[in-house]
C-alpha positions as CSV (number, residue, x, y, z in Angstrom):
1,X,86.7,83.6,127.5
2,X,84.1,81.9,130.1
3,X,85.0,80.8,133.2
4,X,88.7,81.3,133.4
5,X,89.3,77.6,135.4
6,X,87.0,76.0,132.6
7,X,88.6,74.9,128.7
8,X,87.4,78.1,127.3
9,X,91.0,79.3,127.0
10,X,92.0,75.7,125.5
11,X,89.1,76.1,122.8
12,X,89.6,80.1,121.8
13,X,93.4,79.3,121.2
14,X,92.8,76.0,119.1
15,X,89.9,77.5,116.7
16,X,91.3,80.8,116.2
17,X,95.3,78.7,115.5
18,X,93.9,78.3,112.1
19,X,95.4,81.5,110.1
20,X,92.6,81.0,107.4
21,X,89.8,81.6,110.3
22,X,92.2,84.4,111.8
23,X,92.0,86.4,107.5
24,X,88.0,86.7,108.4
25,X,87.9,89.0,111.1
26,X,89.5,90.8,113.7
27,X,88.9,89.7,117.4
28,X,89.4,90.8,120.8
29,X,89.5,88.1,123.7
30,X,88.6,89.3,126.5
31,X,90.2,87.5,129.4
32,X,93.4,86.6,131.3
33,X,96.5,86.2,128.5
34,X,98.0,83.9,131.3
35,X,95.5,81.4,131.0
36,X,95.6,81.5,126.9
37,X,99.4,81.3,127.1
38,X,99.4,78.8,129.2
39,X,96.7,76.8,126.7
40,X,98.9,77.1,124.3
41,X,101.9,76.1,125.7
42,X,100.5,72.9,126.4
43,X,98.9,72.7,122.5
44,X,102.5,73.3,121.4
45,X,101.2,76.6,119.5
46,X,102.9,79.6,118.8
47,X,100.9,82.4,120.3
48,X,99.7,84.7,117.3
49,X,97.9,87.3,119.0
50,X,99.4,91.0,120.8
51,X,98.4,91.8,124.5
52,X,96.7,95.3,125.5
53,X,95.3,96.0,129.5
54,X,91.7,95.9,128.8
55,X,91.1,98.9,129.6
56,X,93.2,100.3,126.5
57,X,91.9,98.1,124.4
58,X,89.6,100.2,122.0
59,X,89.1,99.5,117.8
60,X,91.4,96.7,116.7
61,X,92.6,97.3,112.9
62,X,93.9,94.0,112.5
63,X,94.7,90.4,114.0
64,X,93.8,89.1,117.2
65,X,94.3,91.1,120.6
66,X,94.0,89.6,124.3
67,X,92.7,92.6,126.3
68,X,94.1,91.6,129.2
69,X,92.2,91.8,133.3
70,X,95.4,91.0,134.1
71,X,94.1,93.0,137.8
72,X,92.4,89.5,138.5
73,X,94.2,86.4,139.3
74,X,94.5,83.3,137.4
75,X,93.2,80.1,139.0
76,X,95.6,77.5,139.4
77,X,95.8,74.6,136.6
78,X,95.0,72.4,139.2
79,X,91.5,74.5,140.2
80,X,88.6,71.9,138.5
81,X,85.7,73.3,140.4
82,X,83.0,75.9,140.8
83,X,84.2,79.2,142.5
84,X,82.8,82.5,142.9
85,X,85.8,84.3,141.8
86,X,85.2,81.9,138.3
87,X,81.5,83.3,138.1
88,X,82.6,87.1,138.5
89,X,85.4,86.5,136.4
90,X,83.2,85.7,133.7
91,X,81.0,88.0,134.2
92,X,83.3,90.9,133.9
93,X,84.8,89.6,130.6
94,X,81.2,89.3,129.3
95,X,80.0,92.8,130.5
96,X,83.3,94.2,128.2
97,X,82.3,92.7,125.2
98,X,78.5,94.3,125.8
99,X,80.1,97.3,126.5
100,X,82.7,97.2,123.3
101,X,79.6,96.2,121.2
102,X,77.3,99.3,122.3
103,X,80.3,101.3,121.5
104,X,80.7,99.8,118.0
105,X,83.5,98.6,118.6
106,X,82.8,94.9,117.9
107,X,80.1,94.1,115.8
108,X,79.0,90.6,117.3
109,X,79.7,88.5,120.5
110,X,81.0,85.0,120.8
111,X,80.7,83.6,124.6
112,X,82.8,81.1,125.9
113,X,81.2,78.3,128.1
114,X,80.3,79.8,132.1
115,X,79.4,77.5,135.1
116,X,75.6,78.4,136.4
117,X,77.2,77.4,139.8
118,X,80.0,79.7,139.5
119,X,77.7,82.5,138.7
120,X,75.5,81.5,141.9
121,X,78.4,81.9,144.6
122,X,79.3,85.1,142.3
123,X,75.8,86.6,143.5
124,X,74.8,86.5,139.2
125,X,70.7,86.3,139.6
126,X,70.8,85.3,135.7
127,X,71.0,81.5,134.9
128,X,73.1,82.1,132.1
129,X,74.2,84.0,129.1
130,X,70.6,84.3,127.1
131,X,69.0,86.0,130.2
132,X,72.5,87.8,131.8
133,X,72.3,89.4,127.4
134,X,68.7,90.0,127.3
135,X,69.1,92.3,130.4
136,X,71.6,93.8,129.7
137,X,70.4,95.3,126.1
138,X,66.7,95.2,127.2
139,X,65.5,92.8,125.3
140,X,61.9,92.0,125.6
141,X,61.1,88.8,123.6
142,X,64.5,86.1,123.2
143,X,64.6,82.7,122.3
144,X,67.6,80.5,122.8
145,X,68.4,78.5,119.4
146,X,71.0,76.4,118.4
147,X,72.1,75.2,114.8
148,X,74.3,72.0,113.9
149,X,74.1,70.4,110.1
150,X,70.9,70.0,109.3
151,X,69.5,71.2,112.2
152,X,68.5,74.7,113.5
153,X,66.4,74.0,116.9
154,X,64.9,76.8,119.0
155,X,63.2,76.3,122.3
156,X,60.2,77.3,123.7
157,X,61.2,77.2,127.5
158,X,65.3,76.8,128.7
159,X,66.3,76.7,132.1
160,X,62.8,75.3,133.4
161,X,62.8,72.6,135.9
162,X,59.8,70.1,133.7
163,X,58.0,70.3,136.6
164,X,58.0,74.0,137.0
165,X,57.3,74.4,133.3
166,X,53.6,73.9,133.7
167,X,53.3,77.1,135.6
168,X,54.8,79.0,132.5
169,X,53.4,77.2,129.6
170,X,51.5,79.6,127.8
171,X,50.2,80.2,123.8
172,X,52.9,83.0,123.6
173,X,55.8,80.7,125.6
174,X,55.4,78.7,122.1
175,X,54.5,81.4,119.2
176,X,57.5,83.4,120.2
177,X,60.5,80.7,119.1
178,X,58.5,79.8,116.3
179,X,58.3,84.0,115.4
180,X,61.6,84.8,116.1
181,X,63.5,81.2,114.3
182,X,61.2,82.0,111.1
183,X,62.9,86.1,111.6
184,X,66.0,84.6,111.5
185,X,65.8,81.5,108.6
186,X,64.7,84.6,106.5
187,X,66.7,87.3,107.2
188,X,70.2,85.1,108.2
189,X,70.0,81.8,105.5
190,X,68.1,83.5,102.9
191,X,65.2,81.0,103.0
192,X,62.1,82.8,101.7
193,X,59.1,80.0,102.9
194,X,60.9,78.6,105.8
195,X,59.3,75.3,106.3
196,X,58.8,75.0,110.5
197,X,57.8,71.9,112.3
198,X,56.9,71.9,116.0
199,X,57.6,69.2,118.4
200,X,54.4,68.0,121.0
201,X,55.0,67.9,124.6
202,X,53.6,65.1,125.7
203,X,54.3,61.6,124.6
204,X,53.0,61.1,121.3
205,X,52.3,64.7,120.5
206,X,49.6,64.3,123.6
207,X,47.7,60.4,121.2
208,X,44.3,63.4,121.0
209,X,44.9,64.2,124.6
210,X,45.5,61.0,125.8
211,X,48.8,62.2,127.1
212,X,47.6,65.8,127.9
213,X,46.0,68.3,126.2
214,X,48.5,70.7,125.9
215,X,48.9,70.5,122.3
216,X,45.5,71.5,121.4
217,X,45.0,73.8,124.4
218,X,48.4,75.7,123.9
219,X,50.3,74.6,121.2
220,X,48.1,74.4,118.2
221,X,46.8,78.2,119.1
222,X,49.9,79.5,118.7
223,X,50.5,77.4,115.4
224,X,47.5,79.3,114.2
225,X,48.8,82.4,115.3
226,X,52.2,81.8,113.8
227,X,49.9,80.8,110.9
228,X,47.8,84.4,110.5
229,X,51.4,86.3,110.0
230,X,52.1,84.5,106.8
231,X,54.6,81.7,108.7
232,X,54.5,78.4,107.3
233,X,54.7,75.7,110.4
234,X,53.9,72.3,111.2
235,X,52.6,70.1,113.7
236,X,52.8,69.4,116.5
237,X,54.7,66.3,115.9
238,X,56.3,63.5,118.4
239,X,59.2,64.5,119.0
240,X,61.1,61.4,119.2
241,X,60.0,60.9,115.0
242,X,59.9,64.5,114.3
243,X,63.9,64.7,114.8
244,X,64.2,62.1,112.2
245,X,62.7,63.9,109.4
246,X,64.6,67.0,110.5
247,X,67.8,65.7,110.4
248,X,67.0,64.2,106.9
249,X,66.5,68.1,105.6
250,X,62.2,68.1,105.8
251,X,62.4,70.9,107.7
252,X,64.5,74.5,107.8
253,X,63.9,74.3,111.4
254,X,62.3,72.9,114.7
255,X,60.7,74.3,117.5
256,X,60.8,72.1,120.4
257,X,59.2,72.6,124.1
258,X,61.9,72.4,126.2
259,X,65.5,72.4,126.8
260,X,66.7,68.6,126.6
261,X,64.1,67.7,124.0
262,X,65.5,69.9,121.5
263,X,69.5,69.5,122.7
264,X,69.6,65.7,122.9
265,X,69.5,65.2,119.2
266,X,71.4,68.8,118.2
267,X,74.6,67.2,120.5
268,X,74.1,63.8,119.2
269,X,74.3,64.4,115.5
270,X,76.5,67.7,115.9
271,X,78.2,67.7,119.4
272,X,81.4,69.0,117.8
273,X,80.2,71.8,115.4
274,X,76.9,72.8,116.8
275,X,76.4,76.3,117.6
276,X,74.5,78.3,120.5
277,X,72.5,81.5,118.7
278,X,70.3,83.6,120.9
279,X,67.3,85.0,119.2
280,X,65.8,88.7,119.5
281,X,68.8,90.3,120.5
282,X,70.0,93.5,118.1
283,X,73.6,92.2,118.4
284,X,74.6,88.8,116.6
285,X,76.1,86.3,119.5
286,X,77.0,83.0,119.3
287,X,78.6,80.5,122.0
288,X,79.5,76.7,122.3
289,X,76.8,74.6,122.9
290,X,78.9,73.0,125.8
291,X,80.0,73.6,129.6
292,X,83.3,74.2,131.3
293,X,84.4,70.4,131.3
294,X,86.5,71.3,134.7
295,X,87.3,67.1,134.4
296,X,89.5,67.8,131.5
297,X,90.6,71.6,131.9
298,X,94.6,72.4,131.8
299,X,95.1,68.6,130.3
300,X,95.3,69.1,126.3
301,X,92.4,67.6,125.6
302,X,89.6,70.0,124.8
303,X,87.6,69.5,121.5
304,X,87.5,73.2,119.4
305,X,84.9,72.6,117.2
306,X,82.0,74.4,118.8
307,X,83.8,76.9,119.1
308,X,85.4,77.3,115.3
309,X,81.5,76.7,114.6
310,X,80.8,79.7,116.5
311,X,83.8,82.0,115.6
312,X,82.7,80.9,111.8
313,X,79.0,81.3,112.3
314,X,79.4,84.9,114.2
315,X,81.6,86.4,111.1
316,X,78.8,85.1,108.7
317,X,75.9,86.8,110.6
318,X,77.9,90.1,111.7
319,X,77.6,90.9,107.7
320,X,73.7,91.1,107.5
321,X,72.1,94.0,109.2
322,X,70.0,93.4,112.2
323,X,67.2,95.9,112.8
324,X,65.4,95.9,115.3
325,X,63.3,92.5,116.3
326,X,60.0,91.8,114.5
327,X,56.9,92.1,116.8
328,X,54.3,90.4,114.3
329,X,51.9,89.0,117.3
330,X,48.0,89.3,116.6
331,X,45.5,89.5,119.4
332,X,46.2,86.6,121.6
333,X,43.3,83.9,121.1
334,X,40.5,83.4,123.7
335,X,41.8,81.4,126.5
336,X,39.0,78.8,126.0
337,X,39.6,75.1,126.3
338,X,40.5,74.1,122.1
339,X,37.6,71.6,122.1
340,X,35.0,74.2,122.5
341,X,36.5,76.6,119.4
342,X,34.6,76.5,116.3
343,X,38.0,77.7,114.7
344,X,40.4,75.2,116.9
345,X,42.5,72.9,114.2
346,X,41.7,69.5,115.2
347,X,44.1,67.1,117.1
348,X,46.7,65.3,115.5
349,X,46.8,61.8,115.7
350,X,50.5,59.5,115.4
């Protein structure tokens, strides 16, 4: 459910109202029922699910069940703000569905949206739900991703500071999304060649190092790499032109560098049905691809769509297998500026 004082309540109990959504799975919420009762009270819907204590809650044959922590107390309507008991909260409704999932008893996890602030004051070291679920099922290489329309994004860095992200920027920071998104365009949406562009960093792709170098010093080694393992990709493109063409269907995905570059134009085209997909793990989970909007919480007014996007996207997936993640990295190339490689592809001009 997320953060209990954030609209993740609102949104679960406006998707899953649909009964057509409700015919393609079972589902277990794992939350507080008073909160979900009390979202739907105020969306004038007829609750449709049966309450368990979550603790009894094991396989559920049909319908939706609220497994219930009714031990914890629910915030007040009135509550718009960051709290600790918010973060741990949330973090015991997420550590169920882990558990529930490595007991077979779900078969893929969709997150509601969490407050990084709530999970500070909680004591939560993660910054979120990709690196909270990475630990949690030991997961050695994941890549946050998001797909809306036309567009299936995943990033090479997430919660970075830009400034920080130089200390981090490597060849294998940018072969791994472009790895683990061509995995997942061929194993999830059947696409045999996936066609992969990759964004620059720098203004203009870096103008032949103009504007930095970091496109033939970092990026453009790991397009070769990506290259040698039989993926088709692209680039490295401006971003601001590349997103264009991607929206237009040129490309089966994008890799961009970092977080905003590659969520600014998912949430403008597809703020309402765009979809949060981490990469690498061997469970399928999905989340909204927005926050807690404590401004509007307990008022009515929450949009569902991200996550009816996710619900819908999450029963799709959970149908395919999911072995375990590819590893198809090849000896990392010499860490030599690009200029002085006889086999370094040459810059790309704009």
């Amino acid at each position: 459910m997320g953060d209990p004082a954030g609209i993740g309540a609102e949104v679960i109990v406006k998707a899953l109202a649909d009964p057509a959504r409700r015919s393609r799975a079972r589902y277990v919420i794992y939350g507080l029922h008073e909160m979900l009762a009390y979202a739907a009270d105020q969306a004038e819907i007829n609750p449709y699910w049966f309450r368990l204590p979550h603790e009894d809650v094991e396989n559920v044959r049909s319908g939706v069940v609220v497994a219930d922590f009714d031990d914890l107390a629910a915030p007040s309507p009135s509550c718009r703000e960051a709290t600790p008991e918010g973060g741990a909260a949330s973090v015991r409704f997420l550590d169920e569905a882990i558990a529930a999932n490595k007991a077979k008893r779900v078969d893929a996890i969709v997150t509601g949206p969490i407050h990084k602030i709530s999970w500070k004051l909680a004591g939560i070291k993660a910054p979120g739900h990709t690196e909270y679920l990475a630990d949690a099922y030991n997961a050695r290489r994941v890549t946050m991703a998001f797909s809306g329309g036309r567009l299936r994004v995943a990033l090479a860095s997430t919660h970075v500071g830009l400034f920080e992200l130089r200390n981090s920027f490597t060849i294998g920071r940018v072969f791994q999304p472009i790895d683990l998104l061509d995995d997942w365009l061929r194993r999830y949406w059947k696409i045999e060649s996936p066609r992969i562009a990759v964004c620059g960093l720098n203004p203009h792709a870096g103008e032949e190092g103009r504007f930095g170098d970091e496109e033939a010093r970092i990026i453009e080694p790991a397009m070769v790499m990506a290259g040698e393992v039989g993926i088709h990709v692209e680039g490295p493109f401006p971003a601001d032109t590349l997103f264009v063409k991607a929206a237009q269907g040129h490309f089966d995905g994008v890799v961009a560098m970092y977080h905003d570059q590659g969520l600014i134009p998912v949430k403008l085209l597809h703020f309402d049905s765009s979809v949060n997909v981490t990469l690498g793990l061997p469970v399928i989970r999905t989340s909204v691809d927005h926050g807690t909007a404590f401004d509007i919480c307990g008022r009515n007014l929450a949009n569902p769509g991200s996550m009816a996007a996710a619900l819908d996207l999450a029963v799709q997936l959970a149908g395919e297998p999911v072995p375990p993640p590819l590893d198809r990295r090849p000896p990392l190339p010499p860490l030599v500026p690009a200029a002085k490689r006889s086999d370094a592809p040459a810059p790309r001009s704009t």
